[in-house]
Backbone bond lengths (Angstrom), bond angles and torsions (degrees), N, CA, C in turn:
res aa  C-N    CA-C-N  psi(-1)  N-CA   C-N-CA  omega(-1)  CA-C   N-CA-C  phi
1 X - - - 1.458 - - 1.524 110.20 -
2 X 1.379 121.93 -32.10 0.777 138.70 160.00 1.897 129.48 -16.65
3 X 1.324 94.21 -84.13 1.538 118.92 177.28 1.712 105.25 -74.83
4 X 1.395 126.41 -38.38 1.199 120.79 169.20 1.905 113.78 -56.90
5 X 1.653 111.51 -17.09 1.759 105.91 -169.21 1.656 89.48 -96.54
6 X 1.527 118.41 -2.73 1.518 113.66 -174.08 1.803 86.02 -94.66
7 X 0.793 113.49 -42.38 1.425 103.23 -167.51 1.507 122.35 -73.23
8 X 1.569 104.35 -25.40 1.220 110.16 161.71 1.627 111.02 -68.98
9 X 0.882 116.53 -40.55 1.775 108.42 179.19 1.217 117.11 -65.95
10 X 1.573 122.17 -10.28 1.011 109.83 -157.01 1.612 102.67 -105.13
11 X 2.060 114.96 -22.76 0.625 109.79 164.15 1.968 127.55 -83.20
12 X 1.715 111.32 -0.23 1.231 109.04 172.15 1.424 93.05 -61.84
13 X 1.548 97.49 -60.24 1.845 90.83 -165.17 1.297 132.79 -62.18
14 X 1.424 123.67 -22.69 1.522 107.85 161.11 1.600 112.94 -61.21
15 X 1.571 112.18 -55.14 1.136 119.47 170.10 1.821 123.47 -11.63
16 X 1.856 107.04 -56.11 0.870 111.77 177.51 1.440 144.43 -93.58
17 X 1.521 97.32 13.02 1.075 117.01 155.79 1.776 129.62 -112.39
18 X 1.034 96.13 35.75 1.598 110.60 -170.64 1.136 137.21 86.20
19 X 1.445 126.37 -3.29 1.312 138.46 161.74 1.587 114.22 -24.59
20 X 1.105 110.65 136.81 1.638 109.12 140.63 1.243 119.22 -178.06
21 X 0.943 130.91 151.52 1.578 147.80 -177.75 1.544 121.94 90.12
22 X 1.326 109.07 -100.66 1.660 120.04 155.29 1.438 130.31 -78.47
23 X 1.086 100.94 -13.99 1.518 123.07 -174.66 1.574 93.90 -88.66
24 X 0.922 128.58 -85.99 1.852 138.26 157.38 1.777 115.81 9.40
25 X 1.518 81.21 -68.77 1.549 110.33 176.35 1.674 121.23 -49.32
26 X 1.694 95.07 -58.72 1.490 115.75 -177.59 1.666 97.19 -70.02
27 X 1.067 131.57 -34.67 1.447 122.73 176.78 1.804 127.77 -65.34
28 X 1.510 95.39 -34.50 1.578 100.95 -174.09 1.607 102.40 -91.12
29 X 2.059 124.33 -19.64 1.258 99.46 144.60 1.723 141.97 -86.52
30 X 1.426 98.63 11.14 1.414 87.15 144.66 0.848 152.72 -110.00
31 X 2.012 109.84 1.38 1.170 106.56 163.09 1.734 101.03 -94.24
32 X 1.347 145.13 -5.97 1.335 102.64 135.20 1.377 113.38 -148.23
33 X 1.231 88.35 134.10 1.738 115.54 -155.51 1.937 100.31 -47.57
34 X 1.615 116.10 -48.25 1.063 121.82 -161.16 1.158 109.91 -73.88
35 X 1.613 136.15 17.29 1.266 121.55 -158.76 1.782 114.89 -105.21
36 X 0.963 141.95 120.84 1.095 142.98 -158.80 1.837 114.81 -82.25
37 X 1.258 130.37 171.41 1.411 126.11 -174.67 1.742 88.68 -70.54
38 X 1.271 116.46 -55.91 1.463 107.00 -158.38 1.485 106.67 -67.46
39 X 1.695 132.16 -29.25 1.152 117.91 174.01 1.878 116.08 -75.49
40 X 1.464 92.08 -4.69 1.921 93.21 179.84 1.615 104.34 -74.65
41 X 1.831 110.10 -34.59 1.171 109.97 -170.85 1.704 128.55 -67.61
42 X 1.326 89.33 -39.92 1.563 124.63 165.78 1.534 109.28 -47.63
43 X 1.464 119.79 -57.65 0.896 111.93 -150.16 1.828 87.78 -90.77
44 X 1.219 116.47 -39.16 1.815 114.19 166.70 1.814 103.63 -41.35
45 X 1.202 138.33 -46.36 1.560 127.41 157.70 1.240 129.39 -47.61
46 X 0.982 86.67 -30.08 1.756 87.87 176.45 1.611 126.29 -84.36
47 X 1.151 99.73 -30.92 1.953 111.68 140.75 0.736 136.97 -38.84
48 X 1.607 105.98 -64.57 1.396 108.39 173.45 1.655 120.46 -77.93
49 X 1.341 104.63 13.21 1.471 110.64 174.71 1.439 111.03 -92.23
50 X 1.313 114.30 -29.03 1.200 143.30 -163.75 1.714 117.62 -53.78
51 X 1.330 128.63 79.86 1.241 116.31 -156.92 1.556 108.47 -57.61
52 X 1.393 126.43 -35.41 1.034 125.89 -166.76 1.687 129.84 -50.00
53 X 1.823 87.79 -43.50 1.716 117.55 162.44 1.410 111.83 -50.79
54 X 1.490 128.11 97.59 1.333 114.52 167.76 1.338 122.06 -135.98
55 X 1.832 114.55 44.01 1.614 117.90 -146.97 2.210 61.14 -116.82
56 X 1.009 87.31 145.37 1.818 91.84 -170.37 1.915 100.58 -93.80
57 X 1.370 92.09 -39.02 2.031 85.37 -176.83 1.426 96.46 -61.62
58 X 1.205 137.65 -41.41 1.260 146.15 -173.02 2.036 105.70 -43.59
59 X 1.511 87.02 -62.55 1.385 107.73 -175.54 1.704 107.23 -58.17
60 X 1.139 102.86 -43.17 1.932 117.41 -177.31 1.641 110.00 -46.71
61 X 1.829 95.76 -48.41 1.505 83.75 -165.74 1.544 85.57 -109.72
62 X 1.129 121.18 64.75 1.704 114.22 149.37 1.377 91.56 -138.87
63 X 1.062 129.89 -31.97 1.659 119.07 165.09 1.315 108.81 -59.87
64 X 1.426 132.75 -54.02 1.635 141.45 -178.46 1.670 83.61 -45.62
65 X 1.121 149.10 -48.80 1.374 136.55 -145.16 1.347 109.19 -87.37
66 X 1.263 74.95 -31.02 1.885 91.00 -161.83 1.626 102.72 -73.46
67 X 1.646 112.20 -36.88 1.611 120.81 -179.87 1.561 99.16 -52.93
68 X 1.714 104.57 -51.39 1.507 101.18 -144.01 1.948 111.84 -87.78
69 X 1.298 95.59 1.43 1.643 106.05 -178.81 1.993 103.36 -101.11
70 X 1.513 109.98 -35.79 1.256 105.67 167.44 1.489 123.27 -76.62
71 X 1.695 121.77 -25.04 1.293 96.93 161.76 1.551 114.30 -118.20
72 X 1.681 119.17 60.83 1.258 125.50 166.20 1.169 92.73 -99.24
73 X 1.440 116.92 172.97 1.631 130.76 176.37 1.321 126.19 -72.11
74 X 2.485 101.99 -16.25 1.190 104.81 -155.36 1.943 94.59 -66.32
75 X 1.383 114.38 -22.68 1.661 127.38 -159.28 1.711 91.38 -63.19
76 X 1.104 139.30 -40.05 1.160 135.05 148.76 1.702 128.88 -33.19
77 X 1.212 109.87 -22.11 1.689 108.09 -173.82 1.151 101.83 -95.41
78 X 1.168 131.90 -10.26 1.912 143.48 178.15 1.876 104.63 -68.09
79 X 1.341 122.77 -1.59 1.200 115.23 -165.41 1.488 131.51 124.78
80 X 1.138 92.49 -65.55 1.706 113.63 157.03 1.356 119.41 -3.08
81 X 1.657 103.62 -83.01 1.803 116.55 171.35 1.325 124.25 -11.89
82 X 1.587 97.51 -56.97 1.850 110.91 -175.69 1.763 113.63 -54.64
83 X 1.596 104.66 -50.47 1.302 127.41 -171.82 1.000 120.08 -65.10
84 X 1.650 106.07 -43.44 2.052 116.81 161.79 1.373 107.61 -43.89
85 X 1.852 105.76 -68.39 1.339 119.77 -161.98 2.031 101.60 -57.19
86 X 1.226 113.07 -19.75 1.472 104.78 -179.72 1.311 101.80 -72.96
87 X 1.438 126.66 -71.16 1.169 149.06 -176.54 1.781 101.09 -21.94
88 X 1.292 102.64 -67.87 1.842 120.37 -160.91 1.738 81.69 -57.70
89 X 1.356 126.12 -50.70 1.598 119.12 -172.44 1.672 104.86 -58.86
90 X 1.237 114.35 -68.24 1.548 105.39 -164.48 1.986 99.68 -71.74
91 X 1.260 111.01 14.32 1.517 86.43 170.09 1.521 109.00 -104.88
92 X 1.630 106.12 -11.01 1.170 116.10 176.47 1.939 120.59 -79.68
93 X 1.578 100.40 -27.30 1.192 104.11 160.59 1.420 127.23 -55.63
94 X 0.999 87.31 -52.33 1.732 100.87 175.29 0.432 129.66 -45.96
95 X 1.713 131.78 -56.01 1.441 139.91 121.46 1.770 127.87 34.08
96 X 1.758 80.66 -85.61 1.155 92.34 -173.26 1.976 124.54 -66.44
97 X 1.020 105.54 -3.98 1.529 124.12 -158.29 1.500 99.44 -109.14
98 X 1.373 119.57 -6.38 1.780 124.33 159.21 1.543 95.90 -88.17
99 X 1.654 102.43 134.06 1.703 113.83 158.49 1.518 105.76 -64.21
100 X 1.365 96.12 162.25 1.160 96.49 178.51 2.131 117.12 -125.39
101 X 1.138 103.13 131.26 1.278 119.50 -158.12 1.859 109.50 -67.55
102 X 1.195 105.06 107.39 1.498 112.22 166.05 1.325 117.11 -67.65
């Protein structure tokens, strides 16, 4: 919880100084290096959960970030990939082990 409330600050604060997009992005990993796409996305929800946050361009481009990092591929390199690619296999097994209806 920790590193996700750093990452959220880090994206208010680029945020609020004009950040956005790659620029946004490239800022909250350097202020912290360890933070992953899915904890950037996470922590962009939690902003926008944020009642306090209510400057809306602010809100625009941390949602815009948050869209474009959760459905890039990088959200896949966090782990994910393996777990999909398991999933899509044993659902495909499964699959195969229903008759199939004439």
């Amino acid at each position: 919880m920790k590193e996700k409330k750093r990452v959220y600050e880090a994206l208010v604060d680029g945020a609020m100084e004009g950040l956005t997009d790659q620029a946004l992005y490239n800022f909250v990993k350097a202020r912290c290096p360890k933070a992953t796409s899915k904890r950037i996305v996470r922590a962009s929800l939690l902003a926008l959960l944020d009642p306090h946050l209510r400057d809306r361009n602010i809100l625009d481009v941390i949602y815009a970030l948050a869209i474009k990092h959760r459905l890039d591929d990088g959200v896949l390199d966090d782990g994910e990939g393996e777990a999909a690619d398991e999933r899509a296999q044993s659902s495909q097994a499964a699959n195969q082990n229903i008759p199939q209806l004439s």
